[in-house]
C-alpha positions as CSV (number, residue, x, y, z in Angstrom):
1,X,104.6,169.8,295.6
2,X,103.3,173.1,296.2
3,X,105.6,174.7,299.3
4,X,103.9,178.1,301.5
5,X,106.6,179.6,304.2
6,X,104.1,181.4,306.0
7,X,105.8,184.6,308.5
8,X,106.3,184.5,311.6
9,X,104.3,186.6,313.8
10,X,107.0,189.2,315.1
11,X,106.9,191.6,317.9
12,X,109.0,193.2,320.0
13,X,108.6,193.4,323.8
14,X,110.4,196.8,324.9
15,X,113.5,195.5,326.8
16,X,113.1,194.8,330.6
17,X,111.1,197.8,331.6
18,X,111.2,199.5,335.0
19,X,107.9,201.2,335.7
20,X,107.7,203.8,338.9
21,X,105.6,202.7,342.1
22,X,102.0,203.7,340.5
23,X,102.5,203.8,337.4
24,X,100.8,201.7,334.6
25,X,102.4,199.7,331.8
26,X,100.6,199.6,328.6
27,X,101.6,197.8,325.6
28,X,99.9,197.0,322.8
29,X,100.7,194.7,319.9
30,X,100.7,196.8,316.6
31,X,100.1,194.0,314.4
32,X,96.9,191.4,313.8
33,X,97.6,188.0,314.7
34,X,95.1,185.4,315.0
35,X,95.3,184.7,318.9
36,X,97.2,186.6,321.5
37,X,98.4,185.0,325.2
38,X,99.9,187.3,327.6
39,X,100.0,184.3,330.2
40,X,97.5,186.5,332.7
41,X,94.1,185.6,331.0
42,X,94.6,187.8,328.7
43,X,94.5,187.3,324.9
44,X,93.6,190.4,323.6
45,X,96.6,192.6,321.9
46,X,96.8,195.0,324.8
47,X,97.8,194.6,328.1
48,X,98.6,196.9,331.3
49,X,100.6,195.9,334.0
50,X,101.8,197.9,337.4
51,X,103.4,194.6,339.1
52,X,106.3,193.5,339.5
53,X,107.3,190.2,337.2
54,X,107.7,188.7,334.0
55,X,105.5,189.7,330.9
56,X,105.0,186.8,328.4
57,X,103.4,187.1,324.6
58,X,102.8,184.3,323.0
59,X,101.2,184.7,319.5
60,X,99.7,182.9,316.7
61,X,99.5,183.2,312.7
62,X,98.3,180.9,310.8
63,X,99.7,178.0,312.6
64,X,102.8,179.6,313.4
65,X,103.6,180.6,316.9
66,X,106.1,183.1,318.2
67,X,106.8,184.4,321.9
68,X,108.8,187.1,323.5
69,X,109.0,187.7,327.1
70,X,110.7,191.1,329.3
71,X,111.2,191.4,333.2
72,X,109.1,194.2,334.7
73,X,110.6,196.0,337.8
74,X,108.8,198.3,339.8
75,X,110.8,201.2,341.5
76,X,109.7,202.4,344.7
77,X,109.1,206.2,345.0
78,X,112.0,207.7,346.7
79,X,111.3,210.3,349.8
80,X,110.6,213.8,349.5
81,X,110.2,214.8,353.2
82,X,111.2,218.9,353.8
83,X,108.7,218.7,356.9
84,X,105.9,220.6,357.7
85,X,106.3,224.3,356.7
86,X,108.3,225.7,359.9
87,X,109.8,229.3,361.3
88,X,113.2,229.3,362.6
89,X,114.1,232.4,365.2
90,X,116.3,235.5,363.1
91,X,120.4,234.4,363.1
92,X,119.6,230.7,363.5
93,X,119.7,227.9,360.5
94,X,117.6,225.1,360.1
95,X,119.2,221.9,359.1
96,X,117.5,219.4,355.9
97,X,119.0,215.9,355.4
98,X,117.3,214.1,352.5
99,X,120.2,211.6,351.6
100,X,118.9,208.3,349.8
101,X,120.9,205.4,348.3
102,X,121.5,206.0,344.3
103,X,119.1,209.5,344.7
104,X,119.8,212.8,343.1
105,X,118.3,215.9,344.2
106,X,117.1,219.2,342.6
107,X,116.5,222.0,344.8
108,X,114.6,225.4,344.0
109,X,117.6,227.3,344.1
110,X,119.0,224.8,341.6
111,X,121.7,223.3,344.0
112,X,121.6,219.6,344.3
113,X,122.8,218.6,347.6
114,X,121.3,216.2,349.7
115,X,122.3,217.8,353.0
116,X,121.8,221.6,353.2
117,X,121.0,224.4,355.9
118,X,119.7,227.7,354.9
119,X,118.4,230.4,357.1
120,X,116.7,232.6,354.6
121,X,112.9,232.8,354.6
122,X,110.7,231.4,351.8
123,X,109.6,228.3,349.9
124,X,112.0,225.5,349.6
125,X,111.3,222.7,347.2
126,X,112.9,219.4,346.3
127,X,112.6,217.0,343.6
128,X,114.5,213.6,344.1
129,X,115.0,211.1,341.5
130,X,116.0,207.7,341.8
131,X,116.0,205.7,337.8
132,X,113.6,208.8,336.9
133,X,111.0,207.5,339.9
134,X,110.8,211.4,341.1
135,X,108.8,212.5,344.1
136,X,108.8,216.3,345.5
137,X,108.1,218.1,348.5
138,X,108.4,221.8,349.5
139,X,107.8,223.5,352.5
140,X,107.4,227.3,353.5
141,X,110.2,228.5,356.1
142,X,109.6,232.0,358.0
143,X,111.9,233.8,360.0
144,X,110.3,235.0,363.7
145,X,111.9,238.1,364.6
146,X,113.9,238.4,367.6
147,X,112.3,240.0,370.8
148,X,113.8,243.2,371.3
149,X,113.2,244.9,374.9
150,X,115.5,247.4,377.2
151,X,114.6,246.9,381.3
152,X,115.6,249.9,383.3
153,X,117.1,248.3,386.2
154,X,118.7,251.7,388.0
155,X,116.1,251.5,390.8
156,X,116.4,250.9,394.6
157,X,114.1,249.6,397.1
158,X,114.9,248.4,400.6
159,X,115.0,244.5,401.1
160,X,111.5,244.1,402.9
161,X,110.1,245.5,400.2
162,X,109.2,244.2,395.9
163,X,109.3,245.8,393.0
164,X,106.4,244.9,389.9
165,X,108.3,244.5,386.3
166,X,106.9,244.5,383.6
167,X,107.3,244.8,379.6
168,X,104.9,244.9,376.6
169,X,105.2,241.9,375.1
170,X,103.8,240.1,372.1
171,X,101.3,237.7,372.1
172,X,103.6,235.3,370.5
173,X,106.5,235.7,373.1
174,X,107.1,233.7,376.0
175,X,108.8,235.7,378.8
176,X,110.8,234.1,381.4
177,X,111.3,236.1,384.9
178,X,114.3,234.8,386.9
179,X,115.6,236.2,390.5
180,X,119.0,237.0,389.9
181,X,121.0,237.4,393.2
182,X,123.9,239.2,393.8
């Protein structure tokens, strides 16, 4: 009686794999078997996947069959919202609240808060990461100067008649005129 122990076939699925919103899974069996059945209609020895379920191999070597089979999670993106680049007026801040559930945050000036104000001009950028899903933003924040103006109001006129203000202004400004009584 002749005896053959035939191998066999062994592979590894990577343990349960999370994969970012948009991104591709590839794996690829290193070895040659004789058939390959990833459950999906495929049966070649590569497959990619970008949704969410379970990944099943089943394999065959010379009559023997082996099978291996992982979870596949999909992570959403996280938000990365600074808002449209903006201009706050000189002495004021400007307020950023980015805070997500299980996120951490990497600003350009290498803080990693999730709620900061700044008032100093220039780009701000954020990365935030949530299981290495990591999306970014950055807007551009500009400082408007304050108008500065000086009204000579040491004049007199008698009640019946009206006096014409005026001030060079900017064609950025808005001006505002109000009759103050006394």
């Amino acid at each position: 009686m002749l005896l053959i122990v035939r191998p066999l076939p062994r592979f590894d699925i990577p343990v349960d794999t999370l994969i970012c919103e948009g991104e591709i899974l590839e794996l690829n069996v290193e070895y040659s078997y004789d058939s390959y059945n990833w459950g999906k209609e495929e049966t070649s020895s590569f497959i990619t996947m970008n949704n969410p379920g379970m990944l099943v191999l089943t394999s065959t070597l010379d009559g023997c069959v082996y099978s291996d089979s992982k979870a596949v999670t999909v992570q959403n993106l996280p938000i990365a919202n600074l808002r449209n680049d903006t201009s706050i007026c000189d002495g004021q801040t400007i307020n950023f609240d980015l805070s997500q559930q299980d996120a951490s945050y990497l600003l350009s000036d290498g803080t990693s808060e999730s709620l900061f104000n700044t008032y100093l001009p220039g780009i701000i950028a954020v990365e935030v990461d949530i299981n290495g899903c990591i999306s970014s933003d950055e807007t551009n924040l500009s400082i408007k100067e304050t108008p500065y103006f000086e009204l000579d109001l040491e004049f007199y006129f008698c009640t019946d008649e009206s006096v014409d203000l005026s001030i060079a202004a900017q064609d950025d400004w808005t001006i505002l005129w109000s009759n103050w009584r006394i």
